[in-house]
C-alpha positions as CSV (number, residue, x, y, z in Angstrom):
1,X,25.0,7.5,-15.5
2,X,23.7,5.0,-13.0
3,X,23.4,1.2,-13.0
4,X,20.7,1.5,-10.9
5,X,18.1,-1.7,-10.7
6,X,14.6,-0.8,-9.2
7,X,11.7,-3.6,-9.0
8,X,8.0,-2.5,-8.7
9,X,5.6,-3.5,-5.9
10,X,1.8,-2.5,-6.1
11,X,0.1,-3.1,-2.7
12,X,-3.5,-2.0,-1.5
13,X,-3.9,-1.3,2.1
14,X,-7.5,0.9,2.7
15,X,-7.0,4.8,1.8
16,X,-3.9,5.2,-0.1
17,X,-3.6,8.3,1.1
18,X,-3.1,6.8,4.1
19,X,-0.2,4.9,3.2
20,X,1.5,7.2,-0.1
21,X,3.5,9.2,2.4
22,X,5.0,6.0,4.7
23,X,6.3,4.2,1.8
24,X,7.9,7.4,0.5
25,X,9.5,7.8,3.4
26,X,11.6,4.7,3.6
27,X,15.5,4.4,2.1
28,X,15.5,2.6,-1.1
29,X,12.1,3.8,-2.5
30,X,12.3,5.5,-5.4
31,X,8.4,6.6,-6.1
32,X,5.2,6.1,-5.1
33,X,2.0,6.5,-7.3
34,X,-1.2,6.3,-6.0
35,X,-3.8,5.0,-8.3
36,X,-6.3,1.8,-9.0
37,X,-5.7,-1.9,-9.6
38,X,-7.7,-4.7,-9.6
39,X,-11.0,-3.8,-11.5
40,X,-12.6,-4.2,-15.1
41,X,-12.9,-0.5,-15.7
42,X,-10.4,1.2,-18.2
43,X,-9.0,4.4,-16.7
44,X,-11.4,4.6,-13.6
45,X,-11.7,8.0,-12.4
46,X,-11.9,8.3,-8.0
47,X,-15.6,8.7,-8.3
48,X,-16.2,5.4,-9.8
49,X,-13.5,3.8,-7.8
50,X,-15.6,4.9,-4.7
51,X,-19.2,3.5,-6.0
52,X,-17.4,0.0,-5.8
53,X,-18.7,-0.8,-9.1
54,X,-15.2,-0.9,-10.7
55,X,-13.5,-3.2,-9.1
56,X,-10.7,-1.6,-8.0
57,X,-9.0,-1.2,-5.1
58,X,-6.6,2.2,-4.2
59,X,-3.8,1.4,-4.1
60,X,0.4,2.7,-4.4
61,X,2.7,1.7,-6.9
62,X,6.4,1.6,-5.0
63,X,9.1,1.7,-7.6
64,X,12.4,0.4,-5.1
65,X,15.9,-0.1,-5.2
66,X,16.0,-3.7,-4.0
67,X,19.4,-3.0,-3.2
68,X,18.6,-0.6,-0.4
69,X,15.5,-2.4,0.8
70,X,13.7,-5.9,-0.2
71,X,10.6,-6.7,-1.6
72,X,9.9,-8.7,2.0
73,X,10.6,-5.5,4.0
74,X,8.2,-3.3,1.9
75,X,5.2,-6.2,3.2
76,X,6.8,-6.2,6.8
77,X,6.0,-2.7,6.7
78,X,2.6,-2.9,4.6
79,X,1.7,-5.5,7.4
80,X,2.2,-3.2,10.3
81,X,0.5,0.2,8.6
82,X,-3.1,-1.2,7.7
83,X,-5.5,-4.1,9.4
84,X,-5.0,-7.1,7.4
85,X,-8.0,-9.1,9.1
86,X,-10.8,-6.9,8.2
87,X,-11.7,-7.5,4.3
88,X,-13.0,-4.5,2.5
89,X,-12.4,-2.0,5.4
90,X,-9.6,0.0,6.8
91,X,-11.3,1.4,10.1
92,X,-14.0,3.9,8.9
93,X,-13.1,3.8,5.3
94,X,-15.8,0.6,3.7
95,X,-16.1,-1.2,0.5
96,X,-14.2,-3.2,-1.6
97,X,-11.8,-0.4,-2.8
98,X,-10.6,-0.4,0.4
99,X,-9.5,-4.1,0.7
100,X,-6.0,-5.2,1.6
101,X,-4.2,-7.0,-1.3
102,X,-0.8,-7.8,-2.6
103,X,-0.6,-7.3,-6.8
104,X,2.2,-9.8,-7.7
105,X,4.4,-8.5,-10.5
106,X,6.5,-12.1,-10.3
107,X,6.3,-15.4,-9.3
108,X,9.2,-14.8,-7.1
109,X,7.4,-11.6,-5.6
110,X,3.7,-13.9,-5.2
111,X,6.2,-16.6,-3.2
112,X,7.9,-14.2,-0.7
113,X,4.2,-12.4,-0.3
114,X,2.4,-16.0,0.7
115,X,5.4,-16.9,2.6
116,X,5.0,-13.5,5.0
117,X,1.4,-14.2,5.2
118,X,2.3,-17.4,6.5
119,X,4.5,-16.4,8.8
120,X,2.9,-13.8,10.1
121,X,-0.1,-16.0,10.5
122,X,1.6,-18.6,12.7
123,X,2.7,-15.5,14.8
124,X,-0.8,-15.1,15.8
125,X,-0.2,-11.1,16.0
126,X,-4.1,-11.0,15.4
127,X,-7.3,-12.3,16.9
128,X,-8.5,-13.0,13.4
129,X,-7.2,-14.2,10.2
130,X,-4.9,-12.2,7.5
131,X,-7.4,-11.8,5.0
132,X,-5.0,-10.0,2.4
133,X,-5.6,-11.2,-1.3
134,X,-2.2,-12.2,-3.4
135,X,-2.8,-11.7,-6.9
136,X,-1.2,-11.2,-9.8
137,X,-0.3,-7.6,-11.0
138,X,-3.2,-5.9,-12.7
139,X,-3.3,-2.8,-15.4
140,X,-2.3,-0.1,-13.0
141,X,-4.2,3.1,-13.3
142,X,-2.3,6.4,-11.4
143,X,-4.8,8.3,-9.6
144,X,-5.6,12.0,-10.2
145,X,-2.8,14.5,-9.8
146,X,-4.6,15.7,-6.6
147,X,-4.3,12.1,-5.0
148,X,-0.6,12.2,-5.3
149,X,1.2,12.6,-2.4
150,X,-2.0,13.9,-0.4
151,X,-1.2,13.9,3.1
152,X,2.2,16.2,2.2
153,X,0.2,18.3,0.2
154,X,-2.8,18.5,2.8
155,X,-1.3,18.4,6.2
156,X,-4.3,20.5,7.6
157,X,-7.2,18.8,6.3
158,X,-9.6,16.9,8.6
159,X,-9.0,13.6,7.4
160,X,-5.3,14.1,7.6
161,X,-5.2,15.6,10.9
162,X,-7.2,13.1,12.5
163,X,-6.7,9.7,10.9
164,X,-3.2,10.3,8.8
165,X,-1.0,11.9,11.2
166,X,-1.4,9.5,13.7
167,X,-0.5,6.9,11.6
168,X,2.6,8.6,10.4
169,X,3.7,9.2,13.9
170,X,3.3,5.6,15.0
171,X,5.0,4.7,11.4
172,X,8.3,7.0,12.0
173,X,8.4,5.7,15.8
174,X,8.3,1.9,14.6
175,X,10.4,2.1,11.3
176,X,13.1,4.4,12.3
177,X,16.3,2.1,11.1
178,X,14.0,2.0,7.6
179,X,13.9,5.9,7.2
180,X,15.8,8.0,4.8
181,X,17.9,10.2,6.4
């Protein structure tokens, strides 16, 4: 038996299949769930998510060991894999379930999250400003089995071939040190 802590971090970055299979693939992440937070909607299936109607945005719950990698290094990542300046889009993917936002489980985790916005900020990586939302933690809602790990599953699709992979690539190439082995 294992003492093993873990923390939870719940972050929405456009597509979530676009981002599901980079967070699984760094050391000291346990899990990652795809799914909904954010809206008013009990149990929202994908094709109310996608009318906007809900609320919601997609999103990935991260389980993590925050021995093997911080809460601060998950959004140094999350800020490098999506476009934090554009609100409610991730290139051709539009509408508020698409919207970048950080779902604070803690206090401590809503302080290190508008701390790296900050900072970031004053780096002036971007033309525009981070438009990311800081919340607190909603109800999560996991997605439908077919959601989960996606881009794994799906390697061939259109929508993985032409937008994912990419992504992944430029992921592995930039995060190396991060990756499990």
């Amino acid at each position: 038996m294992t003492n093993e802590q873990t923390e939870v971090a719940t972050l929405g970055a456009g597509c979530f299949w676009c981002v599901d299979t980079l967070f699984r693939e760094l050391r000291g992440v346990k899990s990652v769930v795809s799914g909904y937070a954010g809206g008013t909607r009990a149990n929202p299936t994908y094709e109310q998510v996608c009318t906007g109607a809900t609320g919601h945005a997609e999103v990935i719950q991260i389980t993590f060991d925050p021995t093997q990698i911080s809460y601060r290094d998950l959004l140094d990542v999350f800020f490098t894999v999506h476009d934090p300046t554009t609100s409610n889009r991730q290139g051709a993917d539009v509408g508020t379930q698409y919207r970048s936002a950080i779902f604070a489980h803690t206090p401590e985790q809503r302080k290190i999250a508008e701390q790296t916005i900050a900072e970031i900020s004053a780096q002036k990586l971007w033309d525009d400003p981070i438009v990311t939302q800081v919340v607190d933690a909603a109800e999560f809602y996991p997605a439908e089995e077919y959601h989960q790990d996606y881009y794994t599953n799906n390697p061939n699709q259109g929508y993985c071939r032409m937008v994912i992979a990419p992504k992944v690539a430029k992921f592995r190439s930039k995060h190396i040190a991060r990756l499990q082995r």
